[in-house]
N, C-alpha and C positions, 0 to 999 in steps of 0.2 A: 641588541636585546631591549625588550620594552619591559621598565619595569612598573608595576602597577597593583592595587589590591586586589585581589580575585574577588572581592563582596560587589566592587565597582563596575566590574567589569562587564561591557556594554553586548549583547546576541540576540540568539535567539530564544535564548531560555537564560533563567533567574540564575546569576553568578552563586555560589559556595561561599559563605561563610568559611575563614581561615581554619575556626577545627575540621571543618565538614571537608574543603579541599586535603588537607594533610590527609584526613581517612579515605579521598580516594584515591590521592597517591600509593599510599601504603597499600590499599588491595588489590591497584593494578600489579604491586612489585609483588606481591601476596600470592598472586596468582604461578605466578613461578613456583615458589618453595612448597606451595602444598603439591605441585603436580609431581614435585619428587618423593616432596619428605611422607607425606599421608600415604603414599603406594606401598614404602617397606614394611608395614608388619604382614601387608597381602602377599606379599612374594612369594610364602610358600604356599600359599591355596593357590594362587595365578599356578605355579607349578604344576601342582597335584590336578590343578580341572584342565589343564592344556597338555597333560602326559609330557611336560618337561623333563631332562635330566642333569641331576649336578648342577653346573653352574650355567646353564642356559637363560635362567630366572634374570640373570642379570643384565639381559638385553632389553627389558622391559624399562633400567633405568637409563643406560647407555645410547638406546635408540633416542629417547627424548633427548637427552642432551645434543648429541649429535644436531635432531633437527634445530635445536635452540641456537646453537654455536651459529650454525649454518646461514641461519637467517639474522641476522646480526647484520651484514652488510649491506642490505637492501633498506631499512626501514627508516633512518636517519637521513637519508638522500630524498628517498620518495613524500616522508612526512614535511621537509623541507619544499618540496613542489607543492602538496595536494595539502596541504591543512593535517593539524593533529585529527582531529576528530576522525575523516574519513579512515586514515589509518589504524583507528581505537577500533572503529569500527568493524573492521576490516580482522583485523590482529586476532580481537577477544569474538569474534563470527567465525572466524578459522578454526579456534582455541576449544570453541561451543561445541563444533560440529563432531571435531575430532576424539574429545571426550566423549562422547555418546555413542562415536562409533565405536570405540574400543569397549564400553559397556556392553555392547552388542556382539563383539567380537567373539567367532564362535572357532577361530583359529590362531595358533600362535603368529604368523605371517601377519594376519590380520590387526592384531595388535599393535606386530612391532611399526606396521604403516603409520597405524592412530597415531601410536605415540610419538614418533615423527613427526607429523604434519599439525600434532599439539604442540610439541617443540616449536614449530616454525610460528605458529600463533605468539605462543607465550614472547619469545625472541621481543616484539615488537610492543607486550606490556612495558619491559624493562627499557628499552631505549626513549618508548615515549615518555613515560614518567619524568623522568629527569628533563627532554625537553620543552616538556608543559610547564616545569617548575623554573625551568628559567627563560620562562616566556613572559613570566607572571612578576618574576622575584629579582633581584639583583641581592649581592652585596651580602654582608650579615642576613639579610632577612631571608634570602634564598637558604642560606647557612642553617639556618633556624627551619625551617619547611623541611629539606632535606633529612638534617638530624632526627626529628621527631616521625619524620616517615618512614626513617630506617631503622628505628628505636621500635616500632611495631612489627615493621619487617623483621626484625631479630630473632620476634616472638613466636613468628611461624614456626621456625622448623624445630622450636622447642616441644610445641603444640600438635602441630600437624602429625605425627605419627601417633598422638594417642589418638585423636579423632580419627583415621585412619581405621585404627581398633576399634572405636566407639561403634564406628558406623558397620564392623564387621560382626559386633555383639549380636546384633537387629537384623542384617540384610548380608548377604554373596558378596564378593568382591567387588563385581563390578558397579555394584553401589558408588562406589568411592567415588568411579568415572561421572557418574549422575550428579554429584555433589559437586566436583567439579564443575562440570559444566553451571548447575545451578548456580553456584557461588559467581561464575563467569558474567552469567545472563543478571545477575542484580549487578554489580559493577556497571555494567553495558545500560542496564537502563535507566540508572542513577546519573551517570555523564552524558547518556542522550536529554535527559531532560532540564539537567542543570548546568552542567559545564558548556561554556559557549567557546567556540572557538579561540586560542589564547596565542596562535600564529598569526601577526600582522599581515594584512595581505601587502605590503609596503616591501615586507622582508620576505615574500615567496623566491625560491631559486629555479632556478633550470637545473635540470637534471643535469649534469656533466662527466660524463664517463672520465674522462680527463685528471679531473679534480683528483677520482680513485685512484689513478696510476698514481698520480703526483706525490697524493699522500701516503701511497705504498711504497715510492722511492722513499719518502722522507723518512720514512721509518727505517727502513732496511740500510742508512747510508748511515742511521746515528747510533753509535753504541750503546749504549743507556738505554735507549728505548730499545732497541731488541734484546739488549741483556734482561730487563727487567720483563719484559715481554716472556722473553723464555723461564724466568726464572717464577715469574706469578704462574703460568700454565704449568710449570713441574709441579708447586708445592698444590696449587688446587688438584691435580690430577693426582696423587695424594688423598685428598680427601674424598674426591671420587670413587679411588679406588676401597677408601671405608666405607661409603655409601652403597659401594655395588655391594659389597659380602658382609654389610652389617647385618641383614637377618640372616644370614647362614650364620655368624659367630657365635651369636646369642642362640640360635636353636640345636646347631650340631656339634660345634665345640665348648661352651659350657652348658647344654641341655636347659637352658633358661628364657624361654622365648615368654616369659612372661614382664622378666628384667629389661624388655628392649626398649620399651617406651620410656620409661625410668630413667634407664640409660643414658638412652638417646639425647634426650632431654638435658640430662647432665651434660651431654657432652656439647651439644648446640649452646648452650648456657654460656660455655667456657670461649666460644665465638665473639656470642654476643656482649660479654662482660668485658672481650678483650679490644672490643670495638669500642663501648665506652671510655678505657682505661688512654685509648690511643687518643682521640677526642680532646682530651683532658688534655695531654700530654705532649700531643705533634708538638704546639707550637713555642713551646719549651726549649724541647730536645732536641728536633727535627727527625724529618722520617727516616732519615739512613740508619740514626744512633738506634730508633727506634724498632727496626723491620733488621739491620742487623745483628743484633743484638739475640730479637726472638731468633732468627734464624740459626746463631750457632743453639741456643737452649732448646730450640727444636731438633738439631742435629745429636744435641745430650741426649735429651729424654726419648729417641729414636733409638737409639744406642743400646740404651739398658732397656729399653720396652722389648728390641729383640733377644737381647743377654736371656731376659726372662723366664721369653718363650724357646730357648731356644732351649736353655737349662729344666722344661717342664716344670716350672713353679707358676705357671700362669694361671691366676684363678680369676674370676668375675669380675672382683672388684678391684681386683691390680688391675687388670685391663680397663676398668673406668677409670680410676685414676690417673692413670699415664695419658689412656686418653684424653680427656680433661686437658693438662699439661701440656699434651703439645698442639690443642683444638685452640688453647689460651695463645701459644707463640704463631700459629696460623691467623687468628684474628688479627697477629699485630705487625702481621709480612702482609697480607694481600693488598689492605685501603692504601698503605703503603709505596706496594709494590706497583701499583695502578698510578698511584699518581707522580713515581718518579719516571715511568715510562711511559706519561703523557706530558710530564716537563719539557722535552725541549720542541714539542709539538704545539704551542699553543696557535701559532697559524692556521692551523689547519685541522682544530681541536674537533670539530664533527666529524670529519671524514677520519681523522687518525683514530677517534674512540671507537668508529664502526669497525675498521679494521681487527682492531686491536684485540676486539670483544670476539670477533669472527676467529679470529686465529687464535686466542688464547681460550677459548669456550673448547675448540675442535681439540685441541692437542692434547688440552687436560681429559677430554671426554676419552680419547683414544688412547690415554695412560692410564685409566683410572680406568679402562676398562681391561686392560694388559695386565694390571693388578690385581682386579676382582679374579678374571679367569685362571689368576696361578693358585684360588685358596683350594685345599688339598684336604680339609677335616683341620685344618690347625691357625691360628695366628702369624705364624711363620711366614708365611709370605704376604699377608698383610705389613707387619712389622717394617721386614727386607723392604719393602715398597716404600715404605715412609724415610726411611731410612736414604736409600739409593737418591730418591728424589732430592732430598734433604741436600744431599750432596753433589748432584748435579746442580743443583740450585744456586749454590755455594759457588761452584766453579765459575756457572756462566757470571755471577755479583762478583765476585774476583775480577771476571775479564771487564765487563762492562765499566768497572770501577778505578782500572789499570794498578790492577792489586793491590788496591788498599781498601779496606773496610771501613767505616763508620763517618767518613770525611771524605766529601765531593771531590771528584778528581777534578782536573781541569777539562775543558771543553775537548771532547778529541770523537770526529765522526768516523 
């Protein structure tokens, strides 16, 4: 790793000032949340102008994901041979096109391509980010970059569904896509003209197929790292699965499609607060006390969130606050659950994070979308879903941990 100031740094174009590089971390990582979070209050116009039915709508989030998961495995290996840049370029070119196609899209099929192969773009915002940041940073100071870039990143998906709305007050849906893309193309032209390459060419690799297998054995031979592996794609897949039928909630079981962004917002909030609150906190407590812990009070407020609805006393604002509750215990299992399932990885930390990202992206997208398609006109099987996972979750941190919670088992592959 070279560590060094990004103001200093020597190319073809004038280095980033420390605040100016942080904001364009954040809106490479930016790029992602709005291509999800800004699309749900369109979901039922996407519907209504594509002669959708029921829960079809929900392909339109699933599909992206999908592609996003997907492409995870490629982008860490190739940015490693070819330079960040060419692959920025590459990534948010892909991200552009695909946006614009989907604006255009005059079929549902046609869509669900877009937003795939937007997926596959976005995929390689999020893996570069972090590799620019520690191309640049080491140590506490990377620590410091990191934080403040994810502390904006937080804000998106607080934000991004009212703009979503904003943009739907003024223009059609497919607006959004156009925004999209715009927002992409200033990102794109801000780092072609400022950011200079921050891959030594000293540390360029060779692509090695090999490396992949190796670090797919390593993963799959350690306990730990596949328990926690399964158990972060449960509880995201989870969230997913609110993502997929959070606008049918709000519009067809409590008749409130005004409440969504409000909502929403609350409940992203309860994310991003619980991200802070861990921050604070990891190095205190550590992550097990900390991510187990949410984990059983996620399995609580799972609990009586379905009691609720199961009993019909489910109203608006119970449903936000529950949600809230266990959006709060989810922020404090994922950063968590990420980093005790790249613990015993640190050899082979690029290649196992691509993995890792690849297969924990895919699993939760194909859970969370098993979820959205059981909603029925009720929260009920929203709930059940949170729920179920909650406790598969639970099982696999049982195994991986050789049945003890809160306190590191010993080494066992």
């Amino acid at each position: 790793m070279v560590s060094m100031d990004i103001g200093t740094v020597r190319g073809p174009h004038a280095g980033l000032g420390f605040r100016a590089f942080v904001g364009v971390i954040a809106a490479l990582m930016a790029t992602n949340a709005l291509a999800v979070d800004a699309m749900l209050p369109a979901l039922g116009n996407i519907g209504a102008s594509l002669g959708l039915v029921a829960n079809q709508r929900q392909w339109v989030v699933s599909s992206y994901l999908i592609g996003f998961g997907a492409a995870h495995i490629l982008y860490g290996t190739l940015a490693d041979r070819y330079g960040r840049k060419p692959l920025i370029y590459a990534a948010l070119g892909i991200y552009i096109v695909a946006s614009l196609a989907a604006a255009c899209a005059q079929s549902f099929e046609a869509l669900l391509v877009a937003r795939v192969v937007q997926g596959l773009g976005a995929a390689g915002t999020r893996v570069l980010a972090v590799s620019i940041v520690r191309d640049c940073y080491a140590g506490r100071r990377m620590a410091r970059v990191m934080s403040l870039s994810l502390l904006v990143f937080l804000g998106v998906p607080v934000l991004a569904p009212s703009l979503g709305q904003v943009i739907m007050f003024f223009a059609p849906w497919p607006w959004i896509f156009v925004f999209l893309a715009g927002f992409a193309a200033a990102v794109l032209g801000v780092i072609a003209w400022r950011l200079p390459e921050t891959l030594n060419p000293a540390d360029r690799r060779p692509i090695e197929f090999f490396a992949i297998v190796e670090a797919a054995r390593a993963i799959l031979s350690n306990r730990a790292s596949v328990g926690y592996t399964l158990a972060l794609s449960l509880v995201v897949g989870g969230m997913f699965g609110f993502i997929n039928a959070a606008q049918q909630v709000f519009t067809d079981v409590f008749h409130r499609p005004r409440l969504f962004t409000v909502i929403f917002a609350m409940i992203a909030g309860g994310i991003a607060v619980a991200s802070l609150v861990n921050a604070r906190l990891v190095d205190r407590l550590g992550s097990r006390k900390i991510s187990h812990t949410a984990m059983l009070a996620f399995l609580a407020v799972a609990a009586v969130h379905l009691a609720v609805a199961l009993s019909g006393h489910e109203t608006v604002w119970r449903f936000a606050a529950l949600q809230v509750c266990m959006m709060f215990c989810f922020g404090l299992m994922i950063g968590n659950f990420g980093a005790m399932a790249m613990e015993p990885l640190g050899h082979i930390a690029g290649s196992a994070a691509s993995l890792q990202g690849f297969f924990s992206t895919l699993l939760a997208a194909l859970i969370g979308f098993s979820i959205g398609q059981q909603f029925n006109g009720t929260v009920v099987p929203l709930t059940a879903g949170f729920l179920t996972c909650g406790l598969a979750a639970l099982v696999v941190v049982l195994w991986a941990e050789g049945g003890r919670l809160f306190v590191a088992r010993e080494a066992v592959t």
